[in-house]
Structure formats: structure tokens, C-alpha cells
N, C-alpha and C positions, 0 to 999 in steps of 0.2 A: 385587260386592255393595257398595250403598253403605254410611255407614256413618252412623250416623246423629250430631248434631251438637246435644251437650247444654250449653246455656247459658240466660240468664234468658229469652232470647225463644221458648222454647221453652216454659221453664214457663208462662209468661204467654199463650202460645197454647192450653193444657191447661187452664189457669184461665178464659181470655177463653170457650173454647169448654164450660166447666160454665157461667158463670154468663149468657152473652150467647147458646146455642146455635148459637154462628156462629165456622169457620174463619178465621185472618188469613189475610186477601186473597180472600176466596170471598162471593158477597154473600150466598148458596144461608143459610138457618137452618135448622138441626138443630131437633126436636122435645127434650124435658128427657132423652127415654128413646134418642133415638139420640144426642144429643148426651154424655149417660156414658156409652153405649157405647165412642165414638170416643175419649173422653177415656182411659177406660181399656184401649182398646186401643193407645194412646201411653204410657201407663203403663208397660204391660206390655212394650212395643219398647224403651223407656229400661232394664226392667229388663236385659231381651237385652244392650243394650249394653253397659250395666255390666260383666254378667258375661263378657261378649266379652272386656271389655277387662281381667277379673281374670284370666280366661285367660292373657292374653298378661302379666300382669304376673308370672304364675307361671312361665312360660314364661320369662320376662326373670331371673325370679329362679334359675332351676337352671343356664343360659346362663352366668350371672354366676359363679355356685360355680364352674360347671366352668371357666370360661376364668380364675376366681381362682387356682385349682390348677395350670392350665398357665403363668399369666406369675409364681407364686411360684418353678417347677421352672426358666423362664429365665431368671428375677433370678437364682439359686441357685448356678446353671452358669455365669453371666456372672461370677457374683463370682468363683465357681472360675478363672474363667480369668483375672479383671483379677490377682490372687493373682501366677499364675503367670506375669503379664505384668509386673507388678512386680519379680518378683526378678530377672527378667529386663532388665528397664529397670536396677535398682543392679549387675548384674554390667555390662552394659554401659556405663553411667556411670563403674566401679569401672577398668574397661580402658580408658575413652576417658584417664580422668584420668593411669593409668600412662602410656599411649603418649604424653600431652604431655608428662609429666615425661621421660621418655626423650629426645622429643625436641628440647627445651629443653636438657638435659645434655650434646647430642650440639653444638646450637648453640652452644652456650658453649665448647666443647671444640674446637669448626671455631674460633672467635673466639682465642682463648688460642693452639692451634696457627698460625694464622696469622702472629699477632703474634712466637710463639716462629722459625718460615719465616724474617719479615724478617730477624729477629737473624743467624742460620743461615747465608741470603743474603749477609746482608754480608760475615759472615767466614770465610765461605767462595771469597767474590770476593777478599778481602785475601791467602788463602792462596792462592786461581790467581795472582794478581800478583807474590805474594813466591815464587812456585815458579817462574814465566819467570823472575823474575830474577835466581833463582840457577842457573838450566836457561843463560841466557845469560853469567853466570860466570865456569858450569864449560867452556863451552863457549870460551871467551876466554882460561881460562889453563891450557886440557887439555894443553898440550906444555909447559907450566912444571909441571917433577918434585915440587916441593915442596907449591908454592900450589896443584897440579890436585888432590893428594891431599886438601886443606883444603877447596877450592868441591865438591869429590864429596861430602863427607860433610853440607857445608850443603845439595846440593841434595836427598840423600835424607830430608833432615828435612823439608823444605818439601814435599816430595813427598808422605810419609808424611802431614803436616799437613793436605796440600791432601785427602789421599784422605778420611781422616777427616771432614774437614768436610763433603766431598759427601756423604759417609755419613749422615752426620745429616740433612742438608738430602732426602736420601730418605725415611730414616725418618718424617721430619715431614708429608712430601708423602703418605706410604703412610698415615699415624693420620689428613689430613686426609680421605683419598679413603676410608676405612674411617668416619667419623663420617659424609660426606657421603651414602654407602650406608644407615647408620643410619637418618640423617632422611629417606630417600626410601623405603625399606620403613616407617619408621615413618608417613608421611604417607599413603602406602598403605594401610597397613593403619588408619590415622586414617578414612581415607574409607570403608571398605567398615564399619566399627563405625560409625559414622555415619551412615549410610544404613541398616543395620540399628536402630541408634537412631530413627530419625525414621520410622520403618516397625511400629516397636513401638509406639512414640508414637500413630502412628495409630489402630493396631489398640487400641490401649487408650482413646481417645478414642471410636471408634465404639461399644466395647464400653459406656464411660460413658453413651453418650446413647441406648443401648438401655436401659439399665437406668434413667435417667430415663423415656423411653417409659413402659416395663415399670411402672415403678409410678406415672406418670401416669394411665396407662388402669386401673392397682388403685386407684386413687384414684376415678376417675370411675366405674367400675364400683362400687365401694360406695355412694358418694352417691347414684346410682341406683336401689341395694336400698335406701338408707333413705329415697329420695324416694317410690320406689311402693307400700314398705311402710307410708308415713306418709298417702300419698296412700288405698290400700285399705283404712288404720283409719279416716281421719276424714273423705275424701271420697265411696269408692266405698260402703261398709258404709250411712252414714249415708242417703245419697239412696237404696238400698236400700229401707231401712226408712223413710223419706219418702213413697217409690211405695208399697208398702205402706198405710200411714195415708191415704195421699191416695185409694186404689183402694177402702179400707173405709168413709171418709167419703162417696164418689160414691156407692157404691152400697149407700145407705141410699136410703130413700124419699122421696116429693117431701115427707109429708104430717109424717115423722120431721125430714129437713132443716131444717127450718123453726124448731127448738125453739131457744129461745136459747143453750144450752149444747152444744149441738151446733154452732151457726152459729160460736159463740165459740173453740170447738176446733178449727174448721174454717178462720177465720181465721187462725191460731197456725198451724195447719198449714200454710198458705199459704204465710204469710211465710216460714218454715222450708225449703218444699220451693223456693221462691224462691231463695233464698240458696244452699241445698246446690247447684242446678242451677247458678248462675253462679259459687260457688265451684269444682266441677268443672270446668266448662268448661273455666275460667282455669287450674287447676293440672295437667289435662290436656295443653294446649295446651303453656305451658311443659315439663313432661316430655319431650312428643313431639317440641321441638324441640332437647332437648339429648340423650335417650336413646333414639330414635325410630327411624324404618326408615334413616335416616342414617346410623347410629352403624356402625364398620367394627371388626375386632379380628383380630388375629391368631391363628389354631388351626392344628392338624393332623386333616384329616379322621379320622374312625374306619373308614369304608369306603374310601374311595381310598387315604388314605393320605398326600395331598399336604398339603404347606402352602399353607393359602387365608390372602386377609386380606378377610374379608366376616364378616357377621355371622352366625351359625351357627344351626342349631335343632338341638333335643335330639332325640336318636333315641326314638322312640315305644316299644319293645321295652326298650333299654338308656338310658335317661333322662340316666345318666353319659358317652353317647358323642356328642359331638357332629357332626351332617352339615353339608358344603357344602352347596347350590340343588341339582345337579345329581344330587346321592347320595341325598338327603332326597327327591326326586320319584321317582326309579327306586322308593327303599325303597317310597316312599306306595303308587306303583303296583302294586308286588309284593301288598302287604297286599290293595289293594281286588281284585286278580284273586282271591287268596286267597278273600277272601268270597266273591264272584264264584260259582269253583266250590262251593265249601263249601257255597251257597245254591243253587246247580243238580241237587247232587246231593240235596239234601233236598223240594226239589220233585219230585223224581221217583222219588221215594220210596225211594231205595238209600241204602247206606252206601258212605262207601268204602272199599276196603280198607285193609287197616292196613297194608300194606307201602307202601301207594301213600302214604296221609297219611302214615307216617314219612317218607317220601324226600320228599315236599311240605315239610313243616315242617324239615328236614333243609336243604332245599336255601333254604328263606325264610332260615333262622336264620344260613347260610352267608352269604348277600347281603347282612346286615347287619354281618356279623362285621367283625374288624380285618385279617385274613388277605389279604394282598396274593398270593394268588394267585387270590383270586375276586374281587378288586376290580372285577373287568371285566364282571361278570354285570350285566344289564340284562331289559327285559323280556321281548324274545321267547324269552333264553331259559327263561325261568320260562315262558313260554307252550308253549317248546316240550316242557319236560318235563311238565303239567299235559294236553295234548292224548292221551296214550295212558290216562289214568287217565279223563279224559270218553270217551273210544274204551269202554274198558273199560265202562265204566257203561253207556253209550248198546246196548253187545251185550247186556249182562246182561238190559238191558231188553225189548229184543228178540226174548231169547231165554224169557224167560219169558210174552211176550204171547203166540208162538208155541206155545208147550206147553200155553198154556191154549185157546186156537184148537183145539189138536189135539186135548184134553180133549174139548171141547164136540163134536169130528165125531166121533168117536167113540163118545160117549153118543148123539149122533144116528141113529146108523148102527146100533147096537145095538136102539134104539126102533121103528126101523122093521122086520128083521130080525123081530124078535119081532112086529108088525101082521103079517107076510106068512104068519108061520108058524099064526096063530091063524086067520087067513080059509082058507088050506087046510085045515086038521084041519074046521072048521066046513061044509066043503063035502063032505066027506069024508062027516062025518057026514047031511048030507041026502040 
């Protein structure tokens, strides 16, 4: 269906063809009485339009409620979760910051022990060297009775000295290998809160620039309701009542026309129906190019069930449920078989039964419901339950043409019967 395309050169063709009886671009002239016909049958096609297109603006306007209602419940939940991705980011912040302080203490403490190691080292080598050289001594003057009893007792001190000192110089080796342990579980486990940090981080970044989307398209979607609602007060309404005054002005008379307060009304009307038509145009055109068959949004069907990101239409039944393309057409089709039979059995002069219309309406009402386990119904099988209920009809029919067939040979059969028995008595009697 085309559609048709309301701007000034259109008024001007509706004007050109009242006052010059001749189409643009046609050389053919109209008579005054076909020429207002045509005029007001273009009238009348602009009215069509119009309301075509308040249709679809009403149409745009419950679209907009509902898909308002769904991106307000996923800002809502997004926040819910940025919330709990927050505390989540300070507890991991709060741990990343301990394990550096940890590990930084554990550094300091490898630093400190080291430096305490050197010390350790030294004099712990000064004690091996004064231990050989009281170990060589003793061993120098072990057969001298006196002096051997003297170097035995120096060597066991040195000895003594030397153990000790190794002692330490473990211990320190043992607190550095124990700190060094620290800072490599600590770094470990720096890494994996880290990657968990930068993984929240994310998720919390995507979740932000949803919620940007999210009330991007709340935004667009309102300007929208106040562009078409602004556009059907002052654009659609007005050129309305424009066609109106202009189809009441045509079809006045040639011989009424002519009065000067009429031509001067007539005028005034002109300019006006002029203007509304290229006002329209214009603020159609733009609409259609920002909130138009373009426009995409995110939903969740009410019949399937899925997440689509297309632009939705309202369920005809439940007005608040929004369909995909593919859910929206089954439904359509449902409906028109719907009539369909509804109008076959009325033609043929039956009702149908009322078990059969519950379980019909029954099973439409199901195809459009939210119920994901009928989501899968389509039209054959609506055809195939709708086929034993025409069965039904089509005998009933059959069965009553038959009975009256049988009526009639039977009054027949009786009429004759009674002829055969009156001509015997009457022969009888001669």
C-alpha cells in the first residue's frame, strides 16, 4: 500500500485542480462538478492519512510506556548490581592495599635481615678462624701436661663461640627464606585480587554504559511521545479540520461560490490548508527520520519469550504485551482464521458449539499468553484444532438437509398412497 505524501505540492495540486479544473501534469481538464469531486476525493485520502498515521502514533505511544517500564526495571537491577559491584571493588581494593602493605613489610624485613646476615657472616668467619687456631694450639702443645690443659679450655670456647655464631647466621638465613616465602604468596595472591579487580572493574564499566544506553533510549523514547504528541495537537488535528473546511467550501455551489464572503473565507482557508499541509510534511518527515521504522529497542517477547532488539508492536488482545515480527504475525494470523471460521459458520447458518468455541478461544488466548510452553504454537496448529469443529458443522449441516429430504418423500409417498386408495373405492363404487 502506498502511502501517500502530504506537503505544499500537494495542497496546491487540490487547489490548482478546484480553481484551473486540471491535474499537475495531466493536460486532460475536469469539468467545475468533476473537478470538486476529485478534489474532494483527495481530501478525503489526506484525511485517511492522517489518521493512518495517528494510528501508528498511538501505536508509538503505548510501545513507548511499555518499553519505558522495561528499560526503568533494567536501570533498577543494573543499579542493584553496580551497588554490589561496588562493595565488592572497596573489599578488593581494601585486600589489594593490605597484601602490599604485607608485602612491602616482608621487603623491608629481607633488607634489615640481610644487612643483619653480613654482620653475622663476618663474625662468624672471625670465630671459624679463631677456632682453627686454637684447634691448631691445642693440637701443638697436647703432650705439654700443663699448657695442653690451658689450649683445651681456649679451644672449647672458640668452639662453643664458633657454634653459636653459625647458629645465628641460620636463624637469619631461616627469617630471610621465611619473609622471602611471604612476598611470593603475597605476590600470588596480589595477582589473582588483581585480576579479579580488573574483571569487576569491567563488569562494572559494562554495567555503566548499559545504564547510559538504558536511559539514553528513556530519553529518546520520551521526546518522541512529546514530538508525536505535539505533532497530533498542532499538526495532525489542525490539517484534520483544514480538510474539513476545505471539502465544505468545495461543495458549495458554483452559483453560492462566487459571493464575496465566501471567496474571502475561501481564500483564508487556502492559505491555512497550505501551510498545515507543508507544516506537516516537514515535521512528519523529521519524526520519521529520528523515531521512524528505523528506530531498534530492546524487549523481551510476551509470546516467545526471547530477548529481541527490534522494534516491537503491541499485542492487539493484551495492549501491555509487547510482540516480535514473527509472534505478532502467527498472533495476526490466528485472529483472521479466528474470523474466518466464526464467519463460515454464520453463513451457514449454525452455531457452534460451545465446547468447541471454549476450546477455540481457549486455545487463541493460550497463543498469545506469556506461557513458554505454548510458545511454539503456530498456525497449522490452530488450523488443526479449528478443522474437527468445521467437520462438526459441515455434518450437522448435512445431516439436517437429509432429514428434511426425508420429510418431504415421505409426505410425498403418503399423497400418493391416499390418490391410489380413493381411485379403487371410486371403481368400486361404479
Amino acid at each position: 500500500m502506498n502511502t501517500l505524501t502530504i506537503d505544499s505540492e500537494k495542497a496546491d495540486a487540490i487547489i490548482g485542480l478546484v480553481s484551473t479544473g486540471r491535474v499537475a501534469g495531466e493536460a486532460k481538464s475536469h469539468s467545475p462538478s468533476d473537478a470538486r469531486k476529485i478534489a474532494l476525493q483527495a481530501l478525503q485520502n489526506i484525511q485517511h492519512t492522517v489518521k493512518a498515521r495517528q494510528k501508528k502514533m498511538l501505536a508509538y505511544d503505548i510501545t513507548a510506556d511499555c518499553l519505558d517500564r522495561h528499560y526503568k526495571a533494567k536501570i533498577y537491577a543494573a543499579r542493584q548490581k553496580l551497588t554490589n559491584l561496588e562493595v565488592n571493588l572497596a573489599g578488593l581494593t581494601h585486600a589489594l592495599a593490605i597484601l602490599q602493605q604485607t608485602r612491602r613489610v616482608s621487603e623491608r624485613e629481607v633488607t634489615e635481615h640481610e644487612e643483619v646476615l653480613e654482620q653475622a657472616r663476618n663474625y662468624a668467619q672471625q670465630r671459624q678462624n679463631k677456632k682453627s687456631k686454637r684447634e691448631q694450639q691445642y693440637n701443638h702443645f697436647y703432650f705439654v701436661p700443663l699448657v695442653s690443659r690451658q689450649f683445651e679450655n681456649k679451644y672449647k670456647r672458640a668452639s662453643d663461640k664458633n657454634a653459636f655464631a653459625e647458629d645465628q647466621v641460620c636463624k637469619i638465613r631461616s627469617a630471610i627464606e621465611e619473609c622471602q616465602a611471604t612476598i611470593r604468596d603475597t605476590a600470588k595472591e596480589q595477582k589473582l585480587r588483581q585480576t579479579e579487580f580488573e574483571e569487576e572493574t569491567s563488569k562494572r564499566d559494562i554495567i555503566e554504559r548499559d545504564i547510559r544506553e538504558s536511559e539514553n533510549m528513556l530519553d529518546h523514547l520520551a521526546k518522541g511521545r512529546q514530538f508525536w504528541g505535539e505533532f497530533d495537537t498542532c499538526q495532525a488535528h489542525i490539517l484534520i479540520e483544514c480538510t474539513k473546511q476545505m471539502a465544505a467550501l468545495f461543495g458549495h455551489s458554483e452559483k453560492k461560490s462566487k459571493s464575496p464572503k465566501l471567496q474571502q473565507e475561501r481564500d483564508e482557508w487556502i492559505s491555512v490548508f497550505r501551510l498545515a499541509c507543508l507544516n506537516y510534511g516537514e515535521c512528519e518527515r523529521q519524526g520519521e527520520e529520528r523515531w521512524g521504522s528505523g528506530l531498534k529497542a530492546e524487549f523481551v517477547c510476551a509470546r516467545c519469550n526471547v530477548l529481541k532488539v527490534e522494534w516491537p508492536t503491541p499485542d492487539k488482545v493484551r495492549p501491555n504485551d509487547l510482540l516480535c515480527a514473527e509472534c505478532y504475525e502467527e498472533t495476526r494470523t490466528s485472529m483472521i482464521m479466528e474470523k474466518k471460521v466464526n464467519s463460515l459458520g454464520g453463513k451457514l447458518g449454525l452455531e457452534r458449539p460451545p465446547n468447541v468455541r471454549m476450546a477455540s478461544k481457549a486455545s487463541f488466548m493460550s497463543s498469545v499468553s506469556t506461557n513458554t510452553n505454548n510458545s511454539g504454537r503456530s498456525q497449522s496448529s490452530f488450523l488443526a484444532e479449528s478443522k474437527p469443529a468445521v467437520k462438526k458443522m459441515l455434518k450437522t449441516l448435512f445431516h439436517k438437509k437429509s432429514q428434511a429430504l426425508c420429510n418431504d418423500s415421505l409426505q410425498n409417498g403418503q399423497s400418493m398412497n391416499g390418490y391410489s386408495n380413493n381411485s379403487q373405492h371410486q371403481s368400486m363404487m361404479t
